[in-house]
N, C-alpha and C positions, 0 to 999 in steps of 0.2 A: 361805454355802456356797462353798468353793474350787474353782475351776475348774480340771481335770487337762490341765495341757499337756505338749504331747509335748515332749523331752529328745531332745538330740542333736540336732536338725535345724538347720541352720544357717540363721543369722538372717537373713542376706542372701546375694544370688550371689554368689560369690567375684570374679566376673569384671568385677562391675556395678564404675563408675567411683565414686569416692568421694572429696569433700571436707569433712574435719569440721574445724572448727577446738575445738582440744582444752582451750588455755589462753590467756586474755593476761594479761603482768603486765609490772611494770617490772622491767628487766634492772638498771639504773644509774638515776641522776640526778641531776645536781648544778645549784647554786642559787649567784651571787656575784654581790655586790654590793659592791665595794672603795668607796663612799663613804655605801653604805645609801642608805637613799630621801630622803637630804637634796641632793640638786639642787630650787634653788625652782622652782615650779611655772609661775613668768613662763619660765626659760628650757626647760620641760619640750618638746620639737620632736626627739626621737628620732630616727636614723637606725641603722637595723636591718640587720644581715648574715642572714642564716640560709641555714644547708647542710642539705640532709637526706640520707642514704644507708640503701641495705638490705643487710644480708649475709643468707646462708642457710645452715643447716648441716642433714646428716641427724643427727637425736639416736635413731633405731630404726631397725626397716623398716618404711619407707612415711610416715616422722613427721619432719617439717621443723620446725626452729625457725628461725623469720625474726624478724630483728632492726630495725626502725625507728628509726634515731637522728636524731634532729633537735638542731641546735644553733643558739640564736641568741642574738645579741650586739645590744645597745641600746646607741649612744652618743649622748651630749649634747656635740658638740665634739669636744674631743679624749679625753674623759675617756666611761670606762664605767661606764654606769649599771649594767648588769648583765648577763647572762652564764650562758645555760641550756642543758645539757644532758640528755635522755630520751633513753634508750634503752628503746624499749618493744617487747617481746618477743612472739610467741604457739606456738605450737604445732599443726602443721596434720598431720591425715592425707592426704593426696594420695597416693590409689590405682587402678590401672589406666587413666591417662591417657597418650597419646603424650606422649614427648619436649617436642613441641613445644609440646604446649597447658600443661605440668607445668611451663617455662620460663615460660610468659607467667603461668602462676597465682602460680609464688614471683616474679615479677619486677613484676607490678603489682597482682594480686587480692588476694594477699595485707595487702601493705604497705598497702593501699585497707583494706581492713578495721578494721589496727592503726591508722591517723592519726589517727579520731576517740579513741582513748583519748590517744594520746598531743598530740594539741593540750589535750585538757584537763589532760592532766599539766602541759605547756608554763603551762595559764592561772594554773591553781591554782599553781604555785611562784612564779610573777611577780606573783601578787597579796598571797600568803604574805608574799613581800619587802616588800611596801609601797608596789609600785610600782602606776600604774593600768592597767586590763585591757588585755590583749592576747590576739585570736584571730589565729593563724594560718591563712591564707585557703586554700582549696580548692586539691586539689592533683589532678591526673589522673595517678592514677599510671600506668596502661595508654598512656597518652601519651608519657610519660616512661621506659618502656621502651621502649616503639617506637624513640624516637629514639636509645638507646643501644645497642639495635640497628644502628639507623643508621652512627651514627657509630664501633662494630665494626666496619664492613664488612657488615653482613648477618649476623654470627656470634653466633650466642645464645649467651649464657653458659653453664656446664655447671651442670649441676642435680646436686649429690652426690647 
């Protein structure tokens, strides 16, 4: 027996604050390896750069797509083993929140949420290569905007 629900009435309060995250995927990705996984395994002793950044954009109202790109580089010497870049993407509603708290969500909650897909995007391509595992180690994102705050002067970024 189907139960008659009432039409129209709205699903939630308009006014109540909302966080959904809507989507995640990879925006990009790329994988090199200019010598392939033949460095021998006696001089295998990597030394790793890795950058990570986030941009933000509004793609509707109230619908943020933030972007996590991490990139990093493995050398043996002088020479690169290899060489990864994720940009891994999601899609967030973020509504009816101050200013302030709508800055600190795209600047560090967000990006906190996308890192675990894209560390495994990160494993899964370096393993793909042939090279052996690499996790990329914990990251506080809410830390790492603080401090870019910081070192703004105190000036949050502008949230489109």
């Amino acid at each position: 027996m189907a139960e008659n629900l009432p039409t129209g009435a709205p699903a939630t309060d308009p006014t109540a604050q909302e966080l959904v995250l809507q989507n995640v995927y990879i925006k990009d990705a790329s994988f090199e390896a200019p010598t392939g996984p033949n460095i021998p395994v006696a001089e295998w002793n990597p030394q790793f750069g890795l950058n990570m950044n986030t941009s933000a954009a509004v793609v509707a109202d109230n619908v943020h797509e933030i972007v996590l790109t991490i990139t990093l580089e493995a050398k043996v010497g002088e020479r690169v083993a290899y060489l990864v870049e994720v940009k891994q993407a999601g899609t967030f509603v973020i509504r009816n929140y101050p200013m302030d708290d709508a800055r600190r969500i795209v600047g560090g909650f967000c990006p906190g949420v996308l890192f675990p897909y894209a560390r495994q995007a990160v494993s899964d391509l370096i393993l793909r290569g042939g090279f052996p595992p690499f996790l990329l180690p914990p990251v506080n994102f809410d830390a790492l905007f603080q401090q870019s705050l910081e070192q703004a002067g105190q000036q949050p970024p502008a949230v489109n």
